[in-house]
C-alpha positions in Angstrom: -16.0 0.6 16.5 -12.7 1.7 17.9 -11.5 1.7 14.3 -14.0 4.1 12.9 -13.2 6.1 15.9 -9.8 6.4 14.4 -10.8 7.1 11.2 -12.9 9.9 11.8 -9.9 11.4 13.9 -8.0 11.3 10.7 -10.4 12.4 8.7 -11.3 15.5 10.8 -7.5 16.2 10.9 -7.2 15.9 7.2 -10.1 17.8 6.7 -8.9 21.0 9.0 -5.1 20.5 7.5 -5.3 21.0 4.0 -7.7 23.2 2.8 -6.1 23.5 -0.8 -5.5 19.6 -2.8 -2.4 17.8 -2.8 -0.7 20.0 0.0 -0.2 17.2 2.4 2.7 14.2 2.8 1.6 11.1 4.0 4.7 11.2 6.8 2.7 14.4 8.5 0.1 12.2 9.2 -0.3 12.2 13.5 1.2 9.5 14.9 -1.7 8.7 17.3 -4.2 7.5 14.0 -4.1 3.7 13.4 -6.0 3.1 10.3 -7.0 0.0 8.9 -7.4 -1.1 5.3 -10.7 -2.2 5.9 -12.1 1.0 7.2 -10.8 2.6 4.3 -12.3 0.3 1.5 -15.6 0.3 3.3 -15.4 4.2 3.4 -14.0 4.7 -0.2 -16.6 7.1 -1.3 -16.1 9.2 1.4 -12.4 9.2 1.8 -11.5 9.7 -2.0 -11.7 13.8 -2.0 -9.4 13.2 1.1 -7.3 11.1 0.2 -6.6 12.7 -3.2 -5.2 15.4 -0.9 -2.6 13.0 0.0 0.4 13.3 -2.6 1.1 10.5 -4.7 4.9 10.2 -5.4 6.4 10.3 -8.2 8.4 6.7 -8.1 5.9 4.3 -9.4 8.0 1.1 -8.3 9.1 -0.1 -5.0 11.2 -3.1 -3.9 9.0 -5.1 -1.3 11.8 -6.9 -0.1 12.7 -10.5 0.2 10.6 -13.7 1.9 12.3 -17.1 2.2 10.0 -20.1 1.6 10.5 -23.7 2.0 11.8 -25.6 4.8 15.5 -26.0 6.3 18.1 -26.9 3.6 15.5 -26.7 0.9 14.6 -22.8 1.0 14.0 -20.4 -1.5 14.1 -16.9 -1.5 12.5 -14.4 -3.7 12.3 -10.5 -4.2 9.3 -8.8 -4.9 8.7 -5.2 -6.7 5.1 -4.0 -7.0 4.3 -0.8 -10.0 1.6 1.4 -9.4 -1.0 1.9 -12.7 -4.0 3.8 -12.4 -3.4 6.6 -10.1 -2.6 3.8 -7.1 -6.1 1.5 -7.3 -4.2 -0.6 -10.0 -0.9 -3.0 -9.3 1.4 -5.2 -11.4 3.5 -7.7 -9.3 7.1 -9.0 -10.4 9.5 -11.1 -9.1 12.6 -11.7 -9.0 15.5 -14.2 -7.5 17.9 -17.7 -7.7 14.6 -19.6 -8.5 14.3 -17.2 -11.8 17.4 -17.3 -13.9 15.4 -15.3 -16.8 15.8 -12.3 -14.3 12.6 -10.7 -13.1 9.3 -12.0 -13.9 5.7 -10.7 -14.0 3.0 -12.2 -11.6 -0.1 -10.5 -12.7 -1.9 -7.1 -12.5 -3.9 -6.9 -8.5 -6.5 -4.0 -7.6 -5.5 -2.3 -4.4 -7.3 -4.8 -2.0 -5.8 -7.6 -3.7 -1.9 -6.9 -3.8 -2.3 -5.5 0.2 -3.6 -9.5 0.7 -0.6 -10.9 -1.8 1.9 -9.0 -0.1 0.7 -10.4 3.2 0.6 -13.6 2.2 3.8 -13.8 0.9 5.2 -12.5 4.5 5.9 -8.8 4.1 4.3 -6.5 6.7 3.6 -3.1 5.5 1.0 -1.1 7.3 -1.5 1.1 5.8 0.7 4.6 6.3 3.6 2.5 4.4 1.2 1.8 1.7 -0.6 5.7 1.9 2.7 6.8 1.0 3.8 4.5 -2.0 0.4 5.9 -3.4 -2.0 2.8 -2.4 -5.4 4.1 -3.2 -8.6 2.2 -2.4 -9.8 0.6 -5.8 
């Protein structure tokens, strides 16, 4: 409950900060909103006029970082770069690293929902405004 409490903050703040589209960075969000990635794919309808008010950059592809797998002495590590398709509800995957001596590789093409829960599998944590703001849309 305390989530959709949180939610409707930011959407009331959304609402009452932009009255023309695309005017407003993800950074100028307020600090105090926490949102959750669940409140927004249950709320997709109703978020999308607002969200498209949100500008979408225009880098496509971003660097996750790096996770180490495996255990001591037998590690692996591996870099991960994620493209946005479809105006941010589509992603392809790559990767990249020691373990791939072709150079980068492609993993496979993820809706919204689904590279958010790869990327957290894999270790990396990125919150929602970190996602907001590489153009992460709700599929």
């Amino acid at each position: 409950m305390a989530e959709n409490l949180e939610l409707d903050k930011f959407l009331k703040w959304l609402s009452d900060k932009t009255p023309k589209p695309r005017q407003i960075e993800e950074g100028d969000i307020p600090p105090g909103v926490y949102l959750e990635f669940d409140d927004i794919a249950e709320r997709a309808d109703d978020l999308q006029p607002l969200l498209d008010r949100l500008k979408v950059p225009r880098q496509r592809s971003y660097d996750l970082g790096m996770v180490t797998t495996g255990r001591f002495l037998m590690q692996s590590s591996a870099s991960h770069r994620v493209v946005r398709e479809a105006g941010g509800t589509s992603w392809r995957v790559y990767v990249s690293g020691a373990d791939f001596p072709n150079g980068e590789e492609f993993i496979g093409d993820y809706t919204s929902e689904d590279v958010v829960q790869f990327a957290e599998e894999l270790g990396y944590e990125m919150n929602v405004r970190e996602w907001l703001a590489i153009g992460w849309r709700p599929s």
